[in-house]
N, C-alpha and C positions, 0 to 999 in steps of 0.2 A: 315617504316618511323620513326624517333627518333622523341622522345620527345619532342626536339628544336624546330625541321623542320615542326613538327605541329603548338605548338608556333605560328613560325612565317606567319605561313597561316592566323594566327587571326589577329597580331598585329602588321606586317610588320615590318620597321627594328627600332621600338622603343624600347629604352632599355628596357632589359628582367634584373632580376638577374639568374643567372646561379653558379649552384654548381655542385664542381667535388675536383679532387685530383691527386697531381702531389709527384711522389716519385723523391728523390735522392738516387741513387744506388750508393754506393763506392763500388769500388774491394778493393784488398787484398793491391794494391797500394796505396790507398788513392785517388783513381781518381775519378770520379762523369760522372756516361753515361748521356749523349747530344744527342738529336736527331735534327738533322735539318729538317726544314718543306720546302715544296713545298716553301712559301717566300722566301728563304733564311736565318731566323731566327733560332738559336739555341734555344731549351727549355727543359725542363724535361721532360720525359713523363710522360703522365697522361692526363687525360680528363674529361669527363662530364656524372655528374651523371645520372642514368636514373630511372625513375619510380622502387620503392619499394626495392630500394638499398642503403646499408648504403655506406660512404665513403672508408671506408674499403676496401669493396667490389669494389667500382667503381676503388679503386688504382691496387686493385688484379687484376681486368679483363684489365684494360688498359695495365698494362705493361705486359700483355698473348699478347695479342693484337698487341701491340705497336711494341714489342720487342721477343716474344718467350719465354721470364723468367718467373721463378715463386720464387714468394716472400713469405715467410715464417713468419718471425717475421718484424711489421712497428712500428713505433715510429713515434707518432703525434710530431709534430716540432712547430707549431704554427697553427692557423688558420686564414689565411690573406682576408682581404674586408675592401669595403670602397673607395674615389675615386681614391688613386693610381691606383687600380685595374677596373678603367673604360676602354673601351674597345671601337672601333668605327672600324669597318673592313671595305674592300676596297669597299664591297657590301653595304656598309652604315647601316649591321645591329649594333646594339648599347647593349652595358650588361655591368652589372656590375658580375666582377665575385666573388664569397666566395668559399674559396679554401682551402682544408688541404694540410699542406706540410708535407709529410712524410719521415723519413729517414730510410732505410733497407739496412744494411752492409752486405747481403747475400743474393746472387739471383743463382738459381741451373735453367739448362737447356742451350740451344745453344741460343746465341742472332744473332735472325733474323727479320732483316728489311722488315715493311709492306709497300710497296713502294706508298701504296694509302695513307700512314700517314707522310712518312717520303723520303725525298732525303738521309740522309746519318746517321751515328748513329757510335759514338764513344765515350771511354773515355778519359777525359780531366783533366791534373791535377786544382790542384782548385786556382794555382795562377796563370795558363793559359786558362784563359778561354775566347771561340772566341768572338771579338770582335762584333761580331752579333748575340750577344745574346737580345734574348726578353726582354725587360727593366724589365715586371712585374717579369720574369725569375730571373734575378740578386736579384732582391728583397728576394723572396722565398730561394734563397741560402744566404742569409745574416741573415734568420735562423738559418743557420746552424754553421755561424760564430759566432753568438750571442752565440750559442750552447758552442761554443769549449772554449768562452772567458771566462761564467760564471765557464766552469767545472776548470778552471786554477785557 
């Protein structure tokens, strides 16, 4: 049982803070991988941290996980929290999430969808991006635009 799912044994579905980490993967095109969730929601992959794991770590293992890839070199982008990042799911549990957003332009291995995580997984260029994307989603890649503005 995770971390969370303990958690919420003790304190039902009242906001928790929860930390994790979600990467942007470009390819060679400039595209950015998307996973779609069982909602319907596009988002990065990544997830939640678990006991005695650095962020790092939880970005490595998610996108093994997630996707199949293994990431090499990350690049912390920002660290986002706060109430944009409040959270209220369909279950009525409630968190505030603190998130790294990290950027890795190089992921080696076969990308394979874990169908318990993900309905569909592709890249997307980054001035078409689907319209059902995660709100907090967008945000996190607004990093990354912020990124590209100052380097100009």
């Amino acid at each position: 049982m995770s971390y969370v799912m303990e958690l919420r044994k003790m304190v039902g579905t009242r906001p928790l803070l929860l930390s994790g980490a979600v990467v942007l993967i470009l390819n060679s095109k400039n595209q950015v991988l998307l996973q779609q969730r069982g909602n319907g929601s596009w988002t990065l992959p990544g997830g939640l941290l678990e006991v005695g794991e650095s962020l790092e770590e939880t970005a490595r293992r998610e996108i093994k996980e997630e996707t199949g890839l293994e990431i090499e070199k990350l690049e912390l982008l920002d660290i986002c929290s706060g109430p944009d990042y409040y959270m209220k799911l369909n279950n009525g549990d409630e968190f505030y999430s603190v998130t790294a957003v990290y950027l890795a332009y190089q992921a080696t291995g076969s990308l394979e969808i874990d169908y318990s995580e993900s309905k569909d997984m592709r890249y997307f260029h980054l001035n078409e991006l689907p319209a059902e994307m995660n709100e907090a989603n967008r945000r996190y890649l607004d990093t990354y635009f912020r990124k590209l503005e100052r380097g100009r």
